[in-house]
C-alpha positions as CSV (number, residue, x, y, z in Angstrom):
1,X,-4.4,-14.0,-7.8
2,X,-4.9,-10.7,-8.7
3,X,-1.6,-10.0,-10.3
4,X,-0.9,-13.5,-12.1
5,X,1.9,-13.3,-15.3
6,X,2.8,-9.9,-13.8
7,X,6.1,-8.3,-13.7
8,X,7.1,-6.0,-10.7
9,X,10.4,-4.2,-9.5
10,X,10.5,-3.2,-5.6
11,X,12.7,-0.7,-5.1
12,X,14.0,-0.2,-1.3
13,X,12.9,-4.3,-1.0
14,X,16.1,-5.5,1.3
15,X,13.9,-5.0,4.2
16,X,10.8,-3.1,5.7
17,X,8.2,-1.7,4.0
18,X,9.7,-2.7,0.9
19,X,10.0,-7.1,1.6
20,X,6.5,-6.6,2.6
21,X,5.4,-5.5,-0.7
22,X,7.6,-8.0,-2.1
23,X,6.5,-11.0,-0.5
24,X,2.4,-9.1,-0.8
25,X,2.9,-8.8,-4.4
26,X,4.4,-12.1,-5.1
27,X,1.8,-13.7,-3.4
28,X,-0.9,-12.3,-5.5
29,X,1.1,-13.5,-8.4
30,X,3.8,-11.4,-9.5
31,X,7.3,-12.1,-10.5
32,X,9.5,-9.5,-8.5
33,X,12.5,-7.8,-9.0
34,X,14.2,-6.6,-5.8
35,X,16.4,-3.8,-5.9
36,X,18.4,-2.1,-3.5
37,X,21.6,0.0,-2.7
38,X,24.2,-2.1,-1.4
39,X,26.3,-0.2,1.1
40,X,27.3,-3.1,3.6
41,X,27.1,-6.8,4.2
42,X,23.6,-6.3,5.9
43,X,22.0,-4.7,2.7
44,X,22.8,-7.7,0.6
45,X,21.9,-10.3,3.4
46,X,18.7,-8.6,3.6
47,X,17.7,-8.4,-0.1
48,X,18.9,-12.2,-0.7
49,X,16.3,-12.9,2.1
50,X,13.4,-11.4,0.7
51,X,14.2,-13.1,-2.2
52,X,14.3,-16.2,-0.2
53,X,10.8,-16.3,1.5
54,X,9.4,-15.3,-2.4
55,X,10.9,-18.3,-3.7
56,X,10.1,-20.6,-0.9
57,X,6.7,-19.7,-1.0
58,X,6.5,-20.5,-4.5
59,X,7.1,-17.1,-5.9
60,X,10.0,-16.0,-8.6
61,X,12.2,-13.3,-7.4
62,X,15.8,-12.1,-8.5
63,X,17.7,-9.2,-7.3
64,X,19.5,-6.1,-8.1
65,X,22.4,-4.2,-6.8
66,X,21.8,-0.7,-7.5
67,X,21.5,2.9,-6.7
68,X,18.5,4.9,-7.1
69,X,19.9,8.1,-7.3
70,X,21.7,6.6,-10.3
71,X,20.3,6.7,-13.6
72,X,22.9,4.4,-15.0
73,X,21.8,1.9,-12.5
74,X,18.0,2.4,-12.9
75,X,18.3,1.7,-16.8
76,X,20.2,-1.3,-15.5
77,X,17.7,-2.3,-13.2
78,X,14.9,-2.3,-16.0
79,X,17.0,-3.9,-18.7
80,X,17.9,-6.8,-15.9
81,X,14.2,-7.6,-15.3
82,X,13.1,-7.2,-18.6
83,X,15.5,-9.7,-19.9
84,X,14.7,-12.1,-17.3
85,X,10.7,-12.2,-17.3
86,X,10.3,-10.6,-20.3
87,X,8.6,-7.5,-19.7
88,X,7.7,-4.9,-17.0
89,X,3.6,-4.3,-15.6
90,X,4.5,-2.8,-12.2
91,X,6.8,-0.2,-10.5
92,X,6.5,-0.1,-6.6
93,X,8.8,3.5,-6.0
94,X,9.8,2.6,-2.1
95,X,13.2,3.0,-1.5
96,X,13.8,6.2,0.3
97,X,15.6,7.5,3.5
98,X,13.7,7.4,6.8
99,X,15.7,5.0,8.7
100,X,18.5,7.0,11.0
101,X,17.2,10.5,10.1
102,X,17.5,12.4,13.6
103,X,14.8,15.4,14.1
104,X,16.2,18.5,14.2
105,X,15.2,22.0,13.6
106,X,15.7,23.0,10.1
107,X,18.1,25.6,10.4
108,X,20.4,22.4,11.7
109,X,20.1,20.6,9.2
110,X,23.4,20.2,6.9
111,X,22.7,21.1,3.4
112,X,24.0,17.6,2.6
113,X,21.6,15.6,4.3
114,X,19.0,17.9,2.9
115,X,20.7,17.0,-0.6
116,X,21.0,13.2,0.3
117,X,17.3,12.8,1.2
118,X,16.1,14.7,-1.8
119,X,18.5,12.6,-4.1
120,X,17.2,9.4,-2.6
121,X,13.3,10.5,-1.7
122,X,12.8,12.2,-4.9
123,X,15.4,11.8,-7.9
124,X,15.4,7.9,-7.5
125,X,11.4,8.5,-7.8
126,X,12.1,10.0,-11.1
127,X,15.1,7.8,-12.6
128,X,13.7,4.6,-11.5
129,X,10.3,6.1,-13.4
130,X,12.4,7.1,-16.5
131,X,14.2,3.2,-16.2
132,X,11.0,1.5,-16.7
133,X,9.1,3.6,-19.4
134,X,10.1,2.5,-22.3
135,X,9.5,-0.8,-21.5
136,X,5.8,0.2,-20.6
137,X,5.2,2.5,-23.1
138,X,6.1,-0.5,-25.7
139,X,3.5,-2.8,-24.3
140,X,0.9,0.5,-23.5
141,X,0.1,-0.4,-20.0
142,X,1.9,-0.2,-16.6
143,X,1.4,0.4,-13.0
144,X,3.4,2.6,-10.4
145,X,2.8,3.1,-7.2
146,X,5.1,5.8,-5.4
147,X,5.2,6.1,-1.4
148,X,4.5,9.3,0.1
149,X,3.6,10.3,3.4
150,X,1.0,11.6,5.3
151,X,3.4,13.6,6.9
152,X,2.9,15.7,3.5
153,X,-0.3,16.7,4.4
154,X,0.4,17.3,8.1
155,X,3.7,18.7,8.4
156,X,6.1,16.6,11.0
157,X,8.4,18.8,13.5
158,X,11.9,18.5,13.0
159,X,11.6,16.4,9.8
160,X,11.2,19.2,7.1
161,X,13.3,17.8,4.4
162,X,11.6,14.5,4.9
163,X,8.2,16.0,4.8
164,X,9.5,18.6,1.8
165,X,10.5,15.3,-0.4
166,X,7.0,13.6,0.3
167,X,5.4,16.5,-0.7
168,X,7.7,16.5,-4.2
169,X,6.5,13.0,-4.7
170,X,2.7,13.7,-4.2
171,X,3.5,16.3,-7.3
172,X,6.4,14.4,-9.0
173,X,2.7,12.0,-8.9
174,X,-0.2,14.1,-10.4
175,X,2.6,15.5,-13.1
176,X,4.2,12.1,-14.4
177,X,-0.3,11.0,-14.3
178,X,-0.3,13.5,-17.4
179,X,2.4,12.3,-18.9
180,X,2.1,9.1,-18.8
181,X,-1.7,8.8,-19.3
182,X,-1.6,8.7,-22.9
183,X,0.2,5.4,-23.1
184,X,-1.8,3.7,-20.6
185,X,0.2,4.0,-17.6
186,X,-1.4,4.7,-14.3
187,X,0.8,6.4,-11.4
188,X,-0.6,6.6,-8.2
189,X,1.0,6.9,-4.6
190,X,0.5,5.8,-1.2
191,X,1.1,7.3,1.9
192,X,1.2,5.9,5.1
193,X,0.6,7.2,8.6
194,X,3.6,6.3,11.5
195,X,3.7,2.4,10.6
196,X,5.2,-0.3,12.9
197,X,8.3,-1.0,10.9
198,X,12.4,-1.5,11.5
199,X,13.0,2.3,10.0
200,X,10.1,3.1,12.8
201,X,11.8,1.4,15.5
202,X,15.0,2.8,15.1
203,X,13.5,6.4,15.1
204,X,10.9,6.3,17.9
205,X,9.5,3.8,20.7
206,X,6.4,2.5,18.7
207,X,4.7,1.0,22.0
208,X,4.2,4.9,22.6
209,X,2.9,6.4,19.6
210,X,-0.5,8.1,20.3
211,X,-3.4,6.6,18.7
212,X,-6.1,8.5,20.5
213,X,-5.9,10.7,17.7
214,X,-6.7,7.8,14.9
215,X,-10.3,6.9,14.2
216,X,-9.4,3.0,14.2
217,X,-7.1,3.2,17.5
218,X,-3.9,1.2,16.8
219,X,-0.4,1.4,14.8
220,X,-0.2,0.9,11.1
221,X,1.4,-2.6,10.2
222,X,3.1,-3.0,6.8
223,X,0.6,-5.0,5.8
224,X,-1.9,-2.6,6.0
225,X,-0.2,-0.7,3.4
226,X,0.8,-3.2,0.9
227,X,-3.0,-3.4,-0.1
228,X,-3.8,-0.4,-0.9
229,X,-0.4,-0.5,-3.2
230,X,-1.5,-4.0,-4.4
231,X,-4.9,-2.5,-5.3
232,X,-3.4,0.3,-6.7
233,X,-0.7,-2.3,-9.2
234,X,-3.7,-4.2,-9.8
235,X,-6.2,-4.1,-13.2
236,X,-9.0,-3.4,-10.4
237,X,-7.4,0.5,-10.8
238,X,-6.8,0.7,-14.3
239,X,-9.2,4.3,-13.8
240,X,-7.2,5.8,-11.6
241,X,-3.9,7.8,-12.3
242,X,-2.7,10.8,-10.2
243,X,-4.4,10.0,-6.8
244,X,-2.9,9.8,-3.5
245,X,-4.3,7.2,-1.1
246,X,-3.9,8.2,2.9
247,X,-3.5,5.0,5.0
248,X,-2.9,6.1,8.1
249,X,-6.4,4.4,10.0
250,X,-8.0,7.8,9.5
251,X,-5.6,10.2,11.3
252,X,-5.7,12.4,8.0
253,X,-9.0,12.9,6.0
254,X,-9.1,14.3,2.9
């Protein structure tokens, strides 16, 4: 287990992306936090479930109820965990909006969705960042792993405040890697290619989605992502600070 006595919040973790790392993360042997905005019935069904498979698999989880884009809620958030396992080793920075976007040209696009998916994408980035720092910086070491996009390096028609807050996290990520460097905090992103999720599903038919143009010829699956951000929460990158790892089967090189 190559995260055993750890510590780790999942932002975004009700379902998705984000109950895959969950579940990934406990599995290797961390103690997870879920949090996630709770704006229905469905959110907080979801988020009691992830925390369900953890705990019947053996794992510890708990749950928060809380809004990125809030820094009230973010201190919250840390102060919850930290009083329940005692510290904080890990950050995993996924909750973001995707799901329900509709493509559009940019000149359509209302300047409060582009304010909603920046507050979300980008400020919860940095709050839920500023929530767990103190508690890092006491113990001089952490791990956070932000998700980007490879639509950052690509571009993406009819997405461009999507792609525009991806981009803010790849440098939200190399300027927080200064920062934080000194007290031993590593800050590293991830960022898939098209991956076969829910938030997927509801934007495009998946069974269609082009892979002639990807080296390794199929779809991304979530768990194909959760390793590179387990590797990345993991002592096994305790060198690495600032990077942004492209999971997308090759589509992107850099």
């Amino acid at each position: 287990m190559r995260l055993k006595d750890s510590v780790a919040i999942v932002t975004g973790g009700a379902r998705g992306l984000g109950r895959a790392f969950s579940l990934h993360l406990a599995r290797e042997g961390a103690r997870i936090m879920v949090m996630n905005i709770v704006l229905g019935e469905k959110d907080l069904k979801d988020m009691k479930k992830t925390v369900r498979l953890i705990r019947e698999a053996g794992g510890e989880a708990d749950f928060f109820e809380g809004d990125v884009t809030s820094e009230k809620d973010c201190q919250a958030m840390a102060e919850k965990t930290a009083d329940a396992y005692g510290k904080i080793n890990i950050l995993i920075n996924n909750a973001a909006i995707y799901d329900g976007l509709v493509r559009k040209p940019f000149d359509e696009i209302s300047l409060d969705e582009w304010d909603r998916v920046m507050a979300v994408n980008v400020k919860g980035v940095f709050l839920a960042t500023r929530g767990v720092f103190p508690f890092m910086k006491q113990r001089n070491y952490g791990k956070i792993v932000n998700l980007c996009s490879e639509t950052a390096f690509t571009g993406s028609h009819g997405f461009v405040h999507y792609v525009a807050s991806k981009g803010g996290i790849l440098a939200l990520t190399r300027s927080l890697a200064v920062e934080l460097g000194p007290h031993n905090i590593c800050i590293n992103a991830v960022a898939p290619g098209f991956t076969d999720t829910e938030a997927s599903r509801s934007l495009a038919d998946v069974k269609k989605y082009d892979t002639t143009k990807t080296p390794l010829k199929r779809l991304g699956t979530p768990e194909d992502i959760t390793g590179a951000a387990v590797f990345l929460a993991s002592p096994e990158s305790d060198f690495m600070t600032g990077q942004t790892l492209v999971v997308d089967g090759g589509r992107y090189m850099h």
